[in-house]
C-alpha positions as YAML, in Angstrom:
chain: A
units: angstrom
residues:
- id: 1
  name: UNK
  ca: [54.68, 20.90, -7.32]
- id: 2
  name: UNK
  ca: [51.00, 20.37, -7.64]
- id: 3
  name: UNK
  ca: [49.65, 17.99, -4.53]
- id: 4
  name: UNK
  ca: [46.83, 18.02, -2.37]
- id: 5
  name: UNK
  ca: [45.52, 16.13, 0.37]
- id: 6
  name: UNK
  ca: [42.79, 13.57, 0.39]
- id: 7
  name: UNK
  ca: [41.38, 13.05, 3.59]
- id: 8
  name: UNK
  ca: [38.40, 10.31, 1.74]
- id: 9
  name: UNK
  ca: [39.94, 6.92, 1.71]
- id: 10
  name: UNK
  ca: [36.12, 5.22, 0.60]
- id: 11
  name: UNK
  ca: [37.08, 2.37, -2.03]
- id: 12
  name: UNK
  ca: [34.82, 4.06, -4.69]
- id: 13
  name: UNK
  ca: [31.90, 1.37, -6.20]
- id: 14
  name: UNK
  ca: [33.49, 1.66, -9.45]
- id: 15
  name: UNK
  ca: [36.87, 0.29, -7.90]
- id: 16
  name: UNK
  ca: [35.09, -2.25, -6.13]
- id: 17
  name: UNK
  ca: [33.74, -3.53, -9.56]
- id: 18
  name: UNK
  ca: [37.08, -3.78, -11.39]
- id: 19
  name: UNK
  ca: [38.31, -5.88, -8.31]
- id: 20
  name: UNK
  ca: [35.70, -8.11, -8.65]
- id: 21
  name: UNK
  ca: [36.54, -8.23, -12.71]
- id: 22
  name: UNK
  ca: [39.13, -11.00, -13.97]
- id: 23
  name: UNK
  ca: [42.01, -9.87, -16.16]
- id: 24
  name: UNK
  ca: [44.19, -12.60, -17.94]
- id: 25
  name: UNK
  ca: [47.27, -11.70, -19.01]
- id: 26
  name: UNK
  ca: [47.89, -13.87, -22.14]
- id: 27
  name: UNK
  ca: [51.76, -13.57, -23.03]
- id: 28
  name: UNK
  ca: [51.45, -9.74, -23.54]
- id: 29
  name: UNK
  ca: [48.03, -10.22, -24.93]
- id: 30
  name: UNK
  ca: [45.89, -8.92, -21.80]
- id: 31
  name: UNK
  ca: [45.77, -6.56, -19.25]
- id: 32
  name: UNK
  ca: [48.56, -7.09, -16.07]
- id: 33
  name: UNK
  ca: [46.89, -5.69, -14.13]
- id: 34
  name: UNK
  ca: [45.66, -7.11, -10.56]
- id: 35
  name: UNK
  ca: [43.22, -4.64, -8.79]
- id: 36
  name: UNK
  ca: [42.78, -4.59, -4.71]
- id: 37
  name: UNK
  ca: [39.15, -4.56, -3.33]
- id: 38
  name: UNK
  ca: [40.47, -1.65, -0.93]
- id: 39
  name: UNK
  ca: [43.03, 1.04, -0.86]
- id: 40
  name: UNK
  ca: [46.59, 0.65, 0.34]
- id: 41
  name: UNK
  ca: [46.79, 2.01, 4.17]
- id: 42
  name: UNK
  ca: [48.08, 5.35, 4.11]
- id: 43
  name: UNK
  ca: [51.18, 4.15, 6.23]
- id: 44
  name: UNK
  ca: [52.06, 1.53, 3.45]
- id: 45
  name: UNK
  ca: [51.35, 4.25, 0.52]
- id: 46
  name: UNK
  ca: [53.48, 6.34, 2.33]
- id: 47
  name: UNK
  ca: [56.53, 3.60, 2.41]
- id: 48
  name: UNK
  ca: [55.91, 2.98, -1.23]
- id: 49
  name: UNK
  ca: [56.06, 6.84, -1.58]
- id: 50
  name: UNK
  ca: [59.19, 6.98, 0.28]
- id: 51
  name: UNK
  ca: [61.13, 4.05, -1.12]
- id: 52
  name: UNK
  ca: [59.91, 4.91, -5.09]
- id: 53
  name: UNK
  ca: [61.20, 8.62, -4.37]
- id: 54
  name: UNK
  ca: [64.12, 8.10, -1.98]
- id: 55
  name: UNK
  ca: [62.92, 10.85, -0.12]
- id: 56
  name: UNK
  ca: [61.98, 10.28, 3.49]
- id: 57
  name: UNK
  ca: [60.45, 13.57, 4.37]
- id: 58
  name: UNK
  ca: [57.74, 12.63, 2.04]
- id: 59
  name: UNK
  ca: [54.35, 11.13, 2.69]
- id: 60
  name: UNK
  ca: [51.57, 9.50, 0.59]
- id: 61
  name: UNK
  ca: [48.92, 11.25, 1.37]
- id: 62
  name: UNK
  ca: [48.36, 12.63, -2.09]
- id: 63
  name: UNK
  ca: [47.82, 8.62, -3.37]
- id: 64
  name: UNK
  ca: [45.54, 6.10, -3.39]
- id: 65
  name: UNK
  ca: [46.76, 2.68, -4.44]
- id: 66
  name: UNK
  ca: [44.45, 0.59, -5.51]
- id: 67
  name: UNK
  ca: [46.34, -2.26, -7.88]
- id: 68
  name: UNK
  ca: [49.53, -2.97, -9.37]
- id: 69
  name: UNK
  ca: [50.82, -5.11, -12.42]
- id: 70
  name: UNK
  ca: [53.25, -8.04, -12.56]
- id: 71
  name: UNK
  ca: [56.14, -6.55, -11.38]
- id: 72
  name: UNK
  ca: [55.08, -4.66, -8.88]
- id: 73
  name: UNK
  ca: [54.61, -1.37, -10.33]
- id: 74
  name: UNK
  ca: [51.31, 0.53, -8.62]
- id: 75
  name: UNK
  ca: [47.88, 2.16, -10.22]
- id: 76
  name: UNK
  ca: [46.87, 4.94, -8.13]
- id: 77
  name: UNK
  ca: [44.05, 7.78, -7.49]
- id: 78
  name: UNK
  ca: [46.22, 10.81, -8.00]
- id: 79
  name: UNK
  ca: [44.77, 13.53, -5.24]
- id: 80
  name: UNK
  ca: [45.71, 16.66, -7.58]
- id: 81
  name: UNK
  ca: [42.29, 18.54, -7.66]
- id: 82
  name: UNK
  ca: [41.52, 20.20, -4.27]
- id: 83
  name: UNK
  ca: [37.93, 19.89, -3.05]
- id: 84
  name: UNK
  ca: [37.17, 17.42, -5.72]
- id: 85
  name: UNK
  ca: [36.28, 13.89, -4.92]
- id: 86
  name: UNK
  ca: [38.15, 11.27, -5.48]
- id: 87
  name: UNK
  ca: [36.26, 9.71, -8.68]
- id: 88
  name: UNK
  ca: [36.91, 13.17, -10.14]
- id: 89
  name: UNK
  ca: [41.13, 12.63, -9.33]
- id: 90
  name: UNK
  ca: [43.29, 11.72, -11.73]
- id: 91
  name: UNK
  ca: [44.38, 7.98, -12.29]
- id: 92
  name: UNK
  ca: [48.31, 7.51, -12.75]
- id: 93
  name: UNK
  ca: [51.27, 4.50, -12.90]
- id: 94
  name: UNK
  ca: [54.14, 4.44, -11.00]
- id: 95
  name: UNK
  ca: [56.28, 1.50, -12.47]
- id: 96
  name: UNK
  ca: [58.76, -0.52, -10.73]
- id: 97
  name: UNK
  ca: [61.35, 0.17, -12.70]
- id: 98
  name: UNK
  ca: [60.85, 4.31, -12.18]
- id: 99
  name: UNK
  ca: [57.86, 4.41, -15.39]
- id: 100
  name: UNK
  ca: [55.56, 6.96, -14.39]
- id: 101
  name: UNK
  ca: [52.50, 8.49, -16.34]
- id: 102
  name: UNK
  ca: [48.45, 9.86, -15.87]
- id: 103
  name: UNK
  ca: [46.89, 7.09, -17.17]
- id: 104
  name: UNK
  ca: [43.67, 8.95, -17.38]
- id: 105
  name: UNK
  ca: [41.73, 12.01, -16.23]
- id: 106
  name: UNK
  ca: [39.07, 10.62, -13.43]
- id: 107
  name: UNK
  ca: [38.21, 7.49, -12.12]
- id: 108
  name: UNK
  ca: [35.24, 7.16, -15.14]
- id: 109
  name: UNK
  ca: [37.85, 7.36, -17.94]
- id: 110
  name: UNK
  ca: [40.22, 4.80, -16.35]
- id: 111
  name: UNK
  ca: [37.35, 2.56, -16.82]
- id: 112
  name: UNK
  ca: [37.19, 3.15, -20.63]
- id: 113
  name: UNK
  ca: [40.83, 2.88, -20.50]
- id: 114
  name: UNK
  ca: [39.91, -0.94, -19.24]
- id: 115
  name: UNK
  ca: [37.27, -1.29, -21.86]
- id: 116
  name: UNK
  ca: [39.64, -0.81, -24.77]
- id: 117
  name: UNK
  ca: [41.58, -3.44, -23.51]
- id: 118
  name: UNK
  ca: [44.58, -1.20, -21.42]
- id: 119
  name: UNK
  ca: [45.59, -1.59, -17.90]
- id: 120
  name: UNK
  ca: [48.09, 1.23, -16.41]
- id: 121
  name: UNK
  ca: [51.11, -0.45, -17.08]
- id: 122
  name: UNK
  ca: [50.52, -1.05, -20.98]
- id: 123
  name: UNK
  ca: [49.55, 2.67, -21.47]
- id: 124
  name: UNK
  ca: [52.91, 3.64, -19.70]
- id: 125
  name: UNK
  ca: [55.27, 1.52, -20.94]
- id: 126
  name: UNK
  ca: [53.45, 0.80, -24.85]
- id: 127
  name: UNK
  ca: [51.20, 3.52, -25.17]
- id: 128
  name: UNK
  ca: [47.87, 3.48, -26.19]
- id: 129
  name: UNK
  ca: [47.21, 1.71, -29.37]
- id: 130
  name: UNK
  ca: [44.39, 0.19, -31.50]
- id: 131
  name: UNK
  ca: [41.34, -0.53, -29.24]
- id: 132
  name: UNK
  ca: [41.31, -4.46, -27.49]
- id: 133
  name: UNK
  ca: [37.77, -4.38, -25.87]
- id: 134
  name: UNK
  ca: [36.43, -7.07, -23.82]
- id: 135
  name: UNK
  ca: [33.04, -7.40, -23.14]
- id: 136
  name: UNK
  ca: [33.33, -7.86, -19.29]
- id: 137
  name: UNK
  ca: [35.05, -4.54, -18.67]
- id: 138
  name: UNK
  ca: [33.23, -3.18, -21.54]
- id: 139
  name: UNK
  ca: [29.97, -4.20, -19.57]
- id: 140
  name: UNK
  ca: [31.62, -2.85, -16.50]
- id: 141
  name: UNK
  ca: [32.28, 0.73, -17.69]
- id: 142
  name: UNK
  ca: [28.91, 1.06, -19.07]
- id: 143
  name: UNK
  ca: [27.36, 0.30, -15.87]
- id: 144
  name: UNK
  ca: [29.47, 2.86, -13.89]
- id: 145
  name: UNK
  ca: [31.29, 5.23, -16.28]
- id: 146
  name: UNK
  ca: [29.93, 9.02, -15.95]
- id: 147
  name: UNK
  ca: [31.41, 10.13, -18.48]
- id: 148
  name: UNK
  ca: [31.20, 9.62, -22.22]
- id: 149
  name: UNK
  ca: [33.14, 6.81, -24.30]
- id: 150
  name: UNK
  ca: [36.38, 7.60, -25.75]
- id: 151
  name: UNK
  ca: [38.84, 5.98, -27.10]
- id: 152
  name: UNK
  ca: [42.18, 4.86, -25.00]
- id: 153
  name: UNK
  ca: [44.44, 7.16, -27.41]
- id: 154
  name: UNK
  ca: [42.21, 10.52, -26.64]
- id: 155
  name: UNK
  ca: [41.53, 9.54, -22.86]
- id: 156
  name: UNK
  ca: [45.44, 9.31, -22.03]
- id: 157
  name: UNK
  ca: [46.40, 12.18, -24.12]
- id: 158
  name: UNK
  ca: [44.01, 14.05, -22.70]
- id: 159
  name: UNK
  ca: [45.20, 13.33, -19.39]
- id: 160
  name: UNK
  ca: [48.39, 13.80, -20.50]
- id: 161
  name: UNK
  ca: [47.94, 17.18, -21.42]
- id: 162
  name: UNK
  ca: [45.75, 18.37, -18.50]
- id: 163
  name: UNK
  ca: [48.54, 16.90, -16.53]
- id: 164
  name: UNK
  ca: [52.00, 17.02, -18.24]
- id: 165
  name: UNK
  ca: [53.91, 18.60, -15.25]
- id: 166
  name: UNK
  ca: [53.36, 15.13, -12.99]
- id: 167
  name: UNK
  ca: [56.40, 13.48, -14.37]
- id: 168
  name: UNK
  ca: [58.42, 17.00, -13.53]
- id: 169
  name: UNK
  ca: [56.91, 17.24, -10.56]
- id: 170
  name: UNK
  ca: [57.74, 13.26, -9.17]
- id: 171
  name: UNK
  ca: [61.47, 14.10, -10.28]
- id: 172
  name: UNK
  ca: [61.23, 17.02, -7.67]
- id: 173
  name: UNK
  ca: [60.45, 15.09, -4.80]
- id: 174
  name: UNK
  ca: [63.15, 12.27, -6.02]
- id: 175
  name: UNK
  ca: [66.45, 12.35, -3.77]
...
């Protein structure tokens, strides 16, 4: 299995942002998402670790939570790259209901991922369609994203790809 640790638990400025943005969820419509203004404590990202895996001998230190949707289901900074920092991590989506997926690349595409109109749980569980961008998180990603715009679609299957063992690798740790 591919992990890391991440010893930097520094709520990025570009999370800080999206906390401060407002996402309406208008019956399927919007984005469920509801983004925290810090990370998840390592103790309770381990518990969430432990209770979504069902392994105790686990920990979170890998994760950094940092939102969830509707039902619970939690957006996280994915610690897979060693020596990287954490806006250069992965972003994935662990569901409630045992979805899982890399939602994007690096803290910078997530944000595009927002622009078009996605939040973690509606790539997961719909997949990426047709672009709904909002001007707000449009306005938002411009002001912080370092990397190039790109559509949802080539953002999460570019993830995908880079990452395509993470499902695999969550089943491993799964008792």
């Amino acid at each position: 299995m591919i992990e890391t640790r991440c010893e930097d638990r520094r709520f990025p400025p570009a999370l800080a942002a999206v906390a401060r943005a407002r996402f309406d969820y208008d019956e399927g419509r919007g984005i469920d998402f509801e983004p925290y203004d810090a990370f998840d404590s390592a103790e309770e990202t381990t518990d969430w670790i432990r209770q979504w895996t069902g392994n105790h001998e686990t920990d979170g230190d890998a994760y950094r939570v940092f939102g969830q949707d509707g039902t619970g289901g939690l957006a996280a900074v994915w610690c897979v790259r060693p020596g990287r920092p954490l806006v250069e991590q992965p972003v994935v989506f662990l569901g409630s209901e045992g979805e899982r997926g890399v939602i994007a690349g690096n803290l910078s595409d997530f944000l595009w991922v927002l622009a078009d109109g996605y939040g973690p749980a509606e790539v997961v569980m719909y997949g990426a369609g047709d672009a709904r961008p909002g001007a707000a998180l449009a306005a938002l990603a411009e002001e912080h994203a370092t990397t190039p715009r790109r559509s949802v679609r080539e953002i999460v299957a570019g993830a995908g790809e880079e990452f395509s063992s993470f499902s695999d690798d969550l089943d491993a740790l799964c008792r």
